[in-house]
C-alpha positions in Angstrom: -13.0 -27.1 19.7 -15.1 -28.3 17.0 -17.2 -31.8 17.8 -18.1 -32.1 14.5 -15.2 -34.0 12.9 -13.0 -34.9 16.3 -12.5 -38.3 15.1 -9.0 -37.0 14.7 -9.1 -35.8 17.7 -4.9 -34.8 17.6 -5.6 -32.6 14.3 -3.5 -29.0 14.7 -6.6 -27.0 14.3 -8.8 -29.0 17.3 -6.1 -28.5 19.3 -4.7 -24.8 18.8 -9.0 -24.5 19.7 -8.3 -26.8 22.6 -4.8 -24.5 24.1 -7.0 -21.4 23.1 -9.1 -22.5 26.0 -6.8 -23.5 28.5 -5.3 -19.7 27.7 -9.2 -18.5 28.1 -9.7 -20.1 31.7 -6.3 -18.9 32.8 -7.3 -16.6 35.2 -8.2 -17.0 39.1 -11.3 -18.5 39.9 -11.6 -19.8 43.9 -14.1 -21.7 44.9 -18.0 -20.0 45.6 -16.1 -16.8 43.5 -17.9 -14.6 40.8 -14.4 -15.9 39.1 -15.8 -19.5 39.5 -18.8 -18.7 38.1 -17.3 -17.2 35.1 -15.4 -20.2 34.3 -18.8 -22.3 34.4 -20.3 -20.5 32.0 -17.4 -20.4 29.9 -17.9 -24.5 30.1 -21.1 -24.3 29.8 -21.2 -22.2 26.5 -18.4 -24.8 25.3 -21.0 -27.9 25.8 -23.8 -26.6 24.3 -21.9 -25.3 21.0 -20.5 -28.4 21.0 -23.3 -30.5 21.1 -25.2 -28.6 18.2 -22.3 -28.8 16.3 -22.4 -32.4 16.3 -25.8 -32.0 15.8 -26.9 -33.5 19.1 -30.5 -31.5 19.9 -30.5 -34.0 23.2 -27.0 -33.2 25.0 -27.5 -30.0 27.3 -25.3 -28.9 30.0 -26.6 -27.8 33.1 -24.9 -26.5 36.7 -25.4 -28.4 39.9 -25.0 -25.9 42.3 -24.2 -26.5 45.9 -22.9 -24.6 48.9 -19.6 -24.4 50.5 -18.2 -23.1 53.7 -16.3 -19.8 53.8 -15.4 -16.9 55.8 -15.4 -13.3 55.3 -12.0 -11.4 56.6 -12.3 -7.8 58.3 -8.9 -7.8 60.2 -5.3 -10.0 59.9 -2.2 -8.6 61.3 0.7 -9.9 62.6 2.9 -8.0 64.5 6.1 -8.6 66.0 9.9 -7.0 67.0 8.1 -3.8 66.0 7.5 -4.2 62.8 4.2 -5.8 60.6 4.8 -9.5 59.2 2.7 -10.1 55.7 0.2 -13.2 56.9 -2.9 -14.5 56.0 -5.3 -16.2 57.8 -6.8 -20.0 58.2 -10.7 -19.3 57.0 -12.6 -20.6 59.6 -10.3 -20.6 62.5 -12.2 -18.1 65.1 -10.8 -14.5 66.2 -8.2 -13.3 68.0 -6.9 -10.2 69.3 -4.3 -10.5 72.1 -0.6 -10.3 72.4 0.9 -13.8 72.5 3.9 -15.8 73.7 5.7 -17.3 70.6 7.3 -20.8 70.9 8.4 -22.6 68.2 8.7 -26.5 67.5 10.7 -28.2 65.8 8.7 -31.0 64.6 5.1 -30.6 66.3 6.1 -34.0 67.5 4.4 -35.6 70.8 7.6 -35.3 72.2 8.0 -31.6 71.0 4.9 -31.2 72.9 5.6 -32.6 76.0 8.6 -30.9 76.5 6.3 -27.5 75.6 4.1 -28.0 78.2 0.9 -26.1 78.8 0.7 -23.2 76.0 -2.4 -21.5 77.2 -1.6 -17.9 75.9 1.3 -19.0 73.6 1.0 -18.8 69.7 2.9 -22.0 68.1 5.4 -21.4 64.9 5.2 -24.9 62.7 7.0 -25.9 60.4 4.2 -27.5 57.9 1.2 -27.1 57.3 -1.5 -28.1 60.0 -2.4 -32.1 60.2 -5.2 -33.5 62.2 -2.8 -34.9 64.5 -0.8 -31.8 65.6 -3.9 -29.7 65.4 -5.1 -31.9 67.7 -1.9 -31.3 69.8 -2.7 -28.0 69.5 -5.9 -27.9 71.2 -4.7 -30.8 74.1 -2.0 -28.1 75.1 -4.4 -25.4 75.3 -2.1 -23.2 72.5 -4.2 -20.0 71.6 -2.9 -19.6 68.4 -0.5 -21.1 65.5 1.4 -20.1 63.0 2.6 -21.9 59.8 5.7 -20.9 57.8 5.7 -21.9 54.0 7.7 -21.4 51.2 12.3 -21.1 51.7 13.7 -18.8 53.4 15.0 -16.6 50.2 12.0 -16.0 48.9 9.8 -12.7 49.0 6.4 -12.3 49.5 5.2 -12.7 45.9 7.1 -15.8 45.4 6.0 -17.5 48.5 2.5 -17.3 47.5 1.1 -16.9 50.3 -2.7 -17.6 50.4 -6.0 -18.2 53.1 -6.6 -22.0 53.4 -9.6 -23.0 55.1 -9.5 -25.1 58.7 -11.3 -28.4 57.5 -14.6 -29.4 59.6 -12.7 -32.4 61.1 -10.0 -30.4 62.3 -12.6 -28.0 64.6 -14.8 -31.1 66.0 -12.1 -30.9 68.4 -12.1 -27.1 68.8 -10.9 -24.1 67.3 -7.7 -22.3 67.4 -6.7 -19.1 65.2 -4.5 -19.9 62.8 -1.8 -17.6 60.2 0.4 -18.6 57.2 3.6 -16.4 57.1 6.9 -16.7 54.7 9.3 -18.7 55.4 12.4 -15.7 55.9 9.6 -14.0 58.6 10.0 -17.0 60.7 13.7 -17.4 60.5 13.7 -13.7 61.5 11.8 -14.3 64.6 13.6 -17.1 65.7 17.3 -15.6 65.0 16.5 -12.5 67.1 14.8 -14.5 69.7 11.4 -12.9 69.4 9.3 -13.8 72.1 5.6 -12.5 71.9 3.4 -11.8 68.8 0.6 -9.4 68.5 -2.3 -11.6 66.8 -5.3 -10.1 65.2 -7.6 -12.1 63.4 -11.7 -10.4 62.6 -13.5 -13.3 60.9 -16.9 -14.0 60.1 -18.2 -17.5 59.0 -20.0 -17.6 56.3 -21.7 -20.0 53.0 -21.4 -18.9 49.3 -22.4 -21.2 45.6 -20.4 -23.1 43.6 -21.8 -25.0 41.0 -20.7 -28.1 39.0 -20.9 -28.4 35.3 -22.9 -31.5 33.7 -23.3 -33.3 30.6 -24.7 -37.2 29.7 -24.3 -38.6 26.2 -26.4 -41.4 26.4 -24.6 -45.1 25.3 -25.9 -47.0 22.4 -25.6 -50.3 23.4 -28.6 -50.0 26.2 -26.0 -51.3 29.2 -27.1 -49.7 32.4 -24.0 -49.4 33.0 -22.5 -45.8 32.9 -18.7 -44.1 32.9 -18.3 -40.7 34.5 -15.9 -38.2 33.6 -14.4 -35.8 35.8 -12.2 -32.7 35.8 -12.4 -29.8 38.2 -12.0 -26.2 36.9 -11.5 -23.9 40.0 -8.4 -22.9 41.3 -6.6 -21.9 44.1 -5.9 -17.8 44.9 -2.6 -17.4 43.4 -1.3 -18.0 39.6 -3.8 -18.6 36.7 -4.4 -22.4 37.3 -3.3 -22.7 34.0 -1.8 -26.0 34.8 -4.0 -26.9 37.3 -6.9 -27.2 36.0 -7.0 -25.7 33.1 -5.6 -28.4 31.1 -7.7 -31.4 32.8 -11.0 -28.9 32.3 -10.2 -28.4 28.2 -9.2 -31.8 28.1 -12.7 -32.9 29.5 -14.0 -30.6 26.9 -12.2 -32.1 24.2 -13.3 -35.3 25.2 -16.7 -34.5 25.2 -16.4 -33.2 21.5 -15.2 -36.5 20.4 -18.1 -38.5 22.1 -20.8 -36.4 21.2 -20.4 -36.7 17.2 -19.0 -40.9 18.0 -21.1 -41.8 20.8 -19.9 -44.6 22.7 -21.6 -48.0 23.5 -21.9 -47.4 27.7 -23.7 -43.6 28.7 -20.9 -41.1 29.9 -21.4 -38.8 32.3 -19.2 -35.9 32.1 -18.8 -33.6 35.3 -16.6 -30.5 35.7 -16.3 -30.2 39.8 -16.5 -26.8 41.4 -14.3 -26.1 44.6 -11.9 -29.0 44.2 -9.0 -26.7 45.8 -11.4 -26.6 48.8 -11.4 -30.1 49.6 -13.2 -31.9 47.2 -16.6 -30.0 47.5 -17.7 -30.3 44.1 -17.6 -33.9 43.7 -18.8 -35.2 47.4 -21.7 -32.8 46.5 -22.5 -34.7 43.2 -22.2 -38.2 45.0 -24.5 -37.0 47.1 -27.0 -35.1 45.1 -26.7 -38.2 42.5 -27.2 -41.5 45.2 -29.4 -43.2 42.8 -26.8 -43.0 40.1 -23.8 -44.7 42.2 -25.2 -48.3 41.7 -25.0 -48.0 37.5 -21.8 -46.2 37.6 -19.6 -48.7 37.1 -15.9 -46.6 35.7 -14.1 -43.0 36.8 -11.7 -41.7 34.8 -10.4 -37.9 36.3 -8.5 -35.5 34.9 -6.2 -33.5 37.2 -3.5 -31.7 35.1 -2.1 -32.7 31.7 -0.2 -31.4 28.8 3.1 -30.0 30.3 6.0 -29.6 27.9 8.4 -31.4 30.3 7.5 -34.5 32.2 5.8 -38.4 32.6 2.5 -39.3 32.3 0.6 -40.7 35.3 -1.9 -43.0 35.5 -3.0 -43.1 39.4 -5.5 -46.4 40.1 -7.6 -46.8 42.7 -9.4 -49.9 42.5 -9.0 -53.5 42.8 -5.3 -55.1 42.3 -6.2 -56.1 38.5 -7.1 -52.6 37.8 -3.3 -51.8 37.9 -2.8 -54.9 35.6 -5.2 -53.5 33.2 -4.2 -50.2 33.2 -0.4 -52.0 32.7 -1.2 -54.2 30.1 -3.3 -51.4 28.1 -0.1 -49.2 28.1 1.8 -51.7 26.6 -0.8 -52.5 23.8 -1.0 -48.7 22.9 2.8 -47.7 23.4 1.5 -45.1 25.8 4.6 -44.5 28.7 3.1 -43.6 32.1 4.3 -43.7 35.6 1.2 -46.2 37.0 0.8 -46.5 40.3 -2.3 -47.8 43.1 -3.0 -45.2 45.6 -6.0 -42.8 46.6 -6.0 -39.8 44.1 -6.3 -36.7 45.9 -9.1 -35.3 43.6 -12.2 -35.3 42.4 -12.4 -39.6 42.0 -12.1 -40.3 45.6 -15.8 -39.7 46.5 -16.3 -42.2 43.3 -14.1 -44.4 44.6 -15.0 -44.2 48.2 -18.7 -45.6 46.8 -16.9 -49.0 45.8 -15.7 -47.1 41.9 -12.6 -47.9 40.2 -11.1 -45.3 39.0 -8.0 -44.4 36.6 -6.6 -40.8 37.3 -4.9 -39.6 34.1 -2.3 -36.7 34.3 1.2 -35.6 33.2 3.5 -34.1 36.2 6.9 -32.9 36.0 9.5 -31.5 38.8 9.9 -28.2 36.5 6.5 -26.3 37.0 4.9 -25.3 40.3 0.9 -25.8 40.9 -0.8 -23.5 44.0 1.9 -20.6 43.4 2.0 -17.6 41.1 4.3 -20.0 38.8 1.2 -22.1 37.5 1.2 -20.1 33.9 0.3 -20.7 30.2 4.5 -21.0 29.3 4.7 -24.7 31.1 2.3 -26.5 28.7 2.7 -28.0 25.6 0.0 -28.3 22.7 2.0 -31.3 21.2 1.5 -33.1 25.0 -1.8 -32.1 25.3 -2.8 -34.2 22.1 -1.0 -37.1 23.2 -2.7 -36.5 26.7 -5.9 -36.6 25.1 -5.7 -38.8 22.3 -4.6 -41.5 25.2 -8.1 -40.5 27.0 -10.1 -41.0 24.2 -8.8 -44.2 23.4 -9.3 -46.0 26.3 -12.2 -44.1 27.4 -13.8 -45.5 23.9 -12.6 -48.8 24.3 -14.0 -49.1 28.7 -17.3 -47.5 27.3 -17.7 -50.3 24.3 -16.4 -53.3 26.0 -18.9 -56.3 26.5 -17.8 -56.7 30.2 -16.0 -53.7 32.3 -12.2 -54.7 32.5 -12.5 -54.7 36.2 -15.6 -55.0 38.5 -16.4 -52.1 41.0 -15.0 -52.2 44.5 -11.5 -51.4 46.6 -9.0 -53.6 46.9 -8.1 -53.7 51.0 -5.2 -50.9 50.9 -7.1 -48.7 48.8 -9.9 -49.0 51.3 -7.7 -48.6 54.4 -6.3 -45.5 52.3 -9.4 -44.3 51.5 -11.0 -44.6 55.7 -7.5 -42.5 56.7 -7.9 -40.0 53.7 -11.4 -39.0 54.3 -10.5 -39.5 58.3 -12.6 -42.0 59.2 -9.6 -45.0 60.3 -9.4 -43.0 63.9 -13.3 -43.6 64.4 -13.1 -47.4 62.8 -10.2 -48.1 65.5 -12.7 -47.0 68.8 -15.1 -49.0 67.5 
């Protein structure tokens, strides 16, 4: 991806460079991984050639690092009707080693619970994966383990994709339980022959590993204090290439970052590639919190969570105040850009932004035909032609926030993003006993 001469951005050579990479960071890379690290340095090597070719001596990447939560796996088995049922565990959701009782419910509903009763010594089959609310069901009832079934019922093992999630910190406050994922068909199994106990064995250690974001500021050349970060996370989850997600976002970022550092823009941009998205954000609450004195002149977020697929809409997901939907709206129809636009909290890397009074406008391209977090994320979804329209979009109104004479919108949360935002990062429970 050449920054030299990106003011056509869309020109077939940029962006056969610009699908080259997506195909380049197509490969697993969890959080806190030597995989992970890989793909920074990949990133990395991408800014700095970059910013040389556009002969800019004072743009340097750099990592961030910070560190995550993990656990280290000796032992997961479960067993049951005689046979071994393929499972992995919830990271960070204690040991076990005991025969259980199995119960399953239908709903993990109060009233499913209720009519359960005490399940000290009982393992609980869900349907779904774990909420705060049932998992705090779980612990009221005394269960001593669960189980979550994912995927249909006519799927195999690959094809589920089954792979460890981690029990988030506000789930345990309340104590921990051992947890499993298992296919879909296992369950129906055990509940068509009436199993009734389990053997549960889960050998865990709790542990801390790096991840690292990715950084890069081209300063503005208007002298605004105001600034415009950039954001795109580049892990992935365990299964699949993450081709899709986030390959795409992450070269798109790149891209971007081509364009602005041989056409600087009027406001300083900050661009940041977040590490352990997948894991709940990690990479961007680190950089909002490594970076306090920056949130006050950060005044616009624009993320990048998955673009470019042959088949599909664009999105455009706002979190803001009400006339940042208008805006957003009205810009579409200037630039004959189509988009699905709608106001909610976007489950990535902008919500700590926005959660610290940032608008934000999420920019992506879904469709119903490809998967994300299965072995079906792959290079043979995408589209080079939607990635330049993708990115084209970006730079456009990325150039024309970062040169305006006033931001279109001013920063802070309209009262249902807010609300939104207290129940997403679980803090409406604590707000209500107060």
């Amino acid at each position: 991806m050449s920054g030299r001469d990106m003011q056509m951005i869309g020109e077939s050579e940029n962006m056969k460079e610009l699908m080259n990479f997506v195909n380049e960071l197509s490969f697993v890379r969890v959080g806190g991984s030597e995989e992970e690290k890989k793909a920074a340095e990949l990133i990395l090597g991408e800014i700095n050639r970059m910013a040389e070719e556009a002969g800019r001596e004072d743009i340097r990447g750099e990592y961030m690092p910070f560190r995550i939560p993990d656990a280290k796996v000796r032992k997961c088995s479960v067993q049951a009707a005689g046979r071994e049922i393929a499972c992995v565990p919830y990271l960070r959701s204690g040991t076990i080693d005991r025969e259980c009782g199995l119960v399953y419910l239908d709903d993990a509903s109060e009233i499913d619970f209720a009519a359960a009763g005490n399940l000290e010594g009982r393992a609980v089959l869900l349907n779904r994966l774990v909420d705060e609310e049932v998992y705090k069901r779980l612990v009221k009832h005394g269960a001593s383990a669960f189980l979550v079934m994912q995927g249909k019922y006519y799927l195999g093992e690959r094809e589920v994709s089954l792979y460890p999630k981690r029990l988030r910190e506000h789930f345990t406050r309340n104590g921990v339980i051992p947890g499993f994922t298992i296919a879909a068909a296992d369950a129906l199994l055990l509940i068509q022959q009436d199993v009734r106990t389990v053997r549960l064995t889960l050998e865990q250690e709790d542990v801390e590993r790096e991840s690292r974001n990715v950084s890069a500021v081209i300063q503005g050349t208007c002298g605004k204090e105001e600034s415009i970060v950039l954001t795109a996370h580049y892990d992935s989850v365990p299964v699949g290439t993450g081709s899709w997600d986030n390959a795409t976002g992450a070269a798109a970022l790149l891209a971007i970052f081509g364009h602005f550092a041989a056409n600087p823009a009027g406001r300083t941009l900050r661009f940041l590639w977040c590490g352990s998205e997948e894991l709940g954000l990690l990479g961007s609450k680190a950089y909002v919190e490594q970076q306090k004195e920056l949130l006050d002149e950060i005044g616009f977020c624009f993320n990048f969570d998955m673009c470019g697929t042959a088949l599909g809409a664009n999105r455009i997901i706002v979190t803001g105040e009400k006339e940042l939907q208008t805006f957003a709206e009205q810009y579409c129809r200037l630039t004959g850009y189509s988009a699905e636009i709608k106001t909610q909290v976007h489950s990535s890397d902008s919500a700590p932004f926005c959660d610290n009074d940032i608008p934000a406008l999420g920019l992506s391209r879904g469709t119903a035909t490809a998967e994300i977090h299965t072995v079906h994320d792959l290079l043979p979804t995408l589209s080079e032609k939607q990635m330049r329209k993708n990115v084209e979009f970006a730079v456009r109104i990325i150039r024309d926030v970062a040169n305006a004479a006033v931001l279109p919108v001013k920063k802070g949360m309209s009262e249902e993003c807010r609300k939104e935002l207290d129940k997403y990062f679980h803090r409406e429970k604590e707000k209500e006993t107060k």
